[in-house]
DOTORLUM-430813 format. One record per residue (C-alpha): chain; x, y, z. Coordinates in nm, 2 decimals. Each point is the difference from the previous one (the first is absolute). Layout:
% residues N
+-------+--------+--------+--------+
| kette |      u |      v |      w |
+-------+--------+--------+--------+
|     A |      X |      Y |      Z |
...
+-------+--------+--------+--------+
//
This chain:
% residues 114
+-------+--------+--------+--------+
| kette |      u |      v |      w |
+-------+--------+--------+--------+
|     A |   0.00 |   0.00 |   0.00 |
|     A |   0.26 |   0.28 |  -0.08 |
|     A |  -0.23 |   0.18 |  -0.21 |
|     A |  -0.13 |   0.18 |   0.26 |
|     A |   0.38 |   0.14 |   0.09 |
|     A |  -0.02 |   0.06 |  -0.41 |
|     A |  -0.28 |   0.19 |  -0.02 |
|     A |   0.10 |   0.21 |   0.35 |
|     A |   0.33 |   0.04 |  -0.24 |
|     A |  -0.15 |   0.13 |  -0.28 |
|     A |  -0.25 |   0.25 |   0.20 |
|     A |   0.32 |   0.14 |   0.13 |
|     A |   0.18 |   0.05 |  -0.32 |
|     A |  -0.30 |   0.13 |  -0.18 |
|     A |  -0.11 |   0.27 |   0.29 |
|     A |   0.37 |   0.13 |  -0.04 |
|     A |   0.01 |   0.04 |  -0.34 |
|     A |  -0.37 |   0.17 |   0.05 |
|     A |   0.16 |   0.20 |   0.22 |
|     A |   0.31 |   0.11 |  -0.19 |
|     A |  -0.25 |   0.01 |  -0.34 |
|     A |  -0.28 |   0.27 |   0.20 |
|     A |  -0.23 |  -0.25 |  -0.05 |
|     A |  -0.34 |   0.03 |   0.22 |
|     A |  -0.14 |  -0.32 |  -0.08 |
|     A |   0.07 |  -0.32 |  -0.14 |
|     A |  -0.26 |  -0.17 |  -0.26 |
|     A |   0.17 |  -0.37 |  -0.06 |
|     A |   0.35 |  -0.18 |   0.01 |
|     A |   0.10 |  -0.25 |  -0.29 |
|     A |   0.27 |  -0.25 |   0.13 |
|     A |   0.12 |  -0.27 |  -0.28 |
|     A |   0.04 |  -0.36 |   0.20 |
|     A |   0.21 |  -0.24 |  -0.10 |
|     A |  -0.16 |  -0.30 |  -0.09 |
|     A |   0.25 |  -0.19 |   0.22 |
|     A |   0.03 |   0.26 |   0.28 |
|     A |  -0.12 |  -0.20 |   0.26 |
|     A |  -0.24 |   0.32 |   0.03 |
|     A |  -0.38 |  -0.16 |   0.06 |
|     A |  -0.21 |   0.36 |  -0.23 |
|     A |  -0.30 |  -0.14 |   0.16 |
|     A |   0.15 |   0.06 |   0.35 |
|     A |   0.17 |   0.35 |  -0.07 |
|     A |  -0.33 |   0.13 |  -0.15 |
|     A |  -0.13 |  -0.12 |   0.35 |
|     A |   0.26 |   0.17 |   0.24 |
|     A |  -0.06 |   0.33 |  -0.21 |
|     A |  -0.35 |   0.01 |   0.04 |
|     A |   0.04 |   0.00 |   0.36 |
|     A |   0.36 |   0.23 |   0.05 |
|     A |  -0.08 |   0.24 |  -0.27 |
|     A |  -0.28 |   0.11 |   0.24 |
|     A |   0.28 |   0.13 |   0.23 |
|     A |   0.14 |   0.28 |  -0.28 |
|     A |  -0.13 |   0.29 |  -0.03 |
|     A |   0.13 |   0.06 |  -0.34 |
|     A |  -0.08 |  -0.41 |  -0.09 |
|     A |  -0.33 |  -0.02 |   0.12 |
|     A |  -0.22 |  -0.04 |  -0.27 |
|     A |   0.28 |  -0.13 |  -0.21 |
|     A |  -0.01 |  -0.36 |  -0.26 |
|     A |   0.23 |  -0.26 |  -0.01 |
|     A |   0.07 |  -0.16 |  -0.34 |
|     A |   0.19 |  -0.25 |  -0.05 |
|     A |   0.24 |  -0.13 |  -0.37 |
|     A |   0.11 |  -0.30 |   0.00 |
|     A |   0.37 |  -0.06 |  -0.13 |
|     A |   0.06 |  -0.34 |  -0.20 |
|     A |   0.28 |  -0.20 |   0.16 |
|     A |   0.27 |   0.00 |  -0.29 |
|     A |   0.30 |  -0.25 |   0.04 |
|     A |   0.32 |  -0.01 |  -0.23 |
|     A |   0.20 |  -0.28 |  -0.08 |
|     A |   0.38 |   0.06 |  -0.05 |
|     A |   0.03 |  -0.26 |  -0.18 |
|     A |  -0.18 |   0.02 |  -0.30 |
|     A |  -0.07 |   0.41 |   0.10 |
|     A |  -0.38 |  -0.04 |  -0.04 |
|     A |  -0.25 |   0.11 |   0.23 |
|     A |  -0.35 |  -0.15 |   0.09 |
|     A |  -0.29 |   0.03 |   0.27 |
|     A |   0.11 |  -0.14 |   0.35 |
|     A |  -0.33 |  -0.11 |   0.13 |
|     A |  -0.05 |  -0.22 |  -0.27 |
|     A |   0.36 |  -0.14 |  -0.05 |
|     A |   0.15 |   0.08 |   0.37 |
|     A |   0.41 |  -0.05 |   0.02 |
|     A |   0.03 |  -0.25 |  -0.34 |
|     A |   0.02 |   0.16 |  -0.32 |
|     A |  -0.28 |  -0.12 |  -0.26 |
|     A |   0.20 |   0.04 |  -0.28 |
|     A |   0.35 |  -0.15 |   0.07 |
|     A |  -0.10 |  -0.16 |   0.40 |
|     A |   0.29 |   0.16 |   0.12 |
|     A |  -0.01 |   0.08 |   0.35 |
|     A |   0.27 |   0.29 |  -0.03 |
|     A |  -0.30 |   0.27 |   0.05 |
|     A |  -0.09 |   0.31 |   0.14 |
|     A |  -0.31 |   0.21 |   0.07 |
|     A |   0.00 |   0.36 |  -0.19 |
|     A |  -0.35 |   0.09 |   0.13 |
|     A |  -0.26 |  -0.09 |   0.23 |
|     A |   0.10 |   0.00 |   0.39 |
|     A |  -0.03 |   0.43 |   0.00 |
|     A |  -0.21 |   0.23 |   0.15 |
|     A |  -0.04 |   0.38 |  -0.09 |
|     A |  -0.20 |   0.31 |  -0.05 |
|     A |  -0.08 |   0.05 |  -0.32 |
|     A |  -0.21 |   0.28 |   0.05 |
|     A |  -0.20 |   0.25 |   0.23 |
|     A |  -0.28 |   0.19 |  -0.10 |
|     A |   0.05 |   0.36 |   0.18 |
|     A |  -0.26 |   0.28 |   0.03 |
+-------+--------+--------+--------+
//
């Protein structure tokens, strides 16, 4: 259940950019989850229902939530392809010799300010 420590994270960062922006309010926050991020949207869209409540600036705010497609990239044969589907072997040569590009993140993509 860290998502409630995420979403008490991004409050913070977005009432001090608010702050240093002169914004009076706060209409929605779009973060893009990876899809391998460990992050539960269901659960943050949860916990920011109930702490946006305690902003002044956030109160009224939405939470939407992208989704970022797990990429992983073989060194071997230097192709990419989706994680969830494929995990650590590569589908195209079964190498093991793999890495994930995309897909464990979290970040603010955007606030909408008034």
């Amino acid at each position: 259940m860290h998502e409630l420590g995420t979403v008490i994270y991004i409050i913070e960062t977005v009432e001090k950019l608010a702050v240093e922006n002169h914004l009076t309010t706060v209409g929605s926050v779009t973060l893009e989850v990876g899809e391998v991020s460990g992050i539960i949207p269901g659960y943050l869209t949860d916990f920011w229902l109930y702490a946006r409540k305690k902003s002044e600036l956030l109160k009224e705010a939405e939470l939407k939530i992208d989704t970022l497609p797990a990429v992983t990239y073989c060194q071997d044969c230097r192709q990419t392809y989706p994680t969830v589907q494929y995990a650590k072997e590569c589908p195209y040569c079964h190498s093991f010799n793999t890495f994930l590009v995309t897909g464990n993140e979290y970040n603010i993509k955007e606030i909408e300010g008034m």
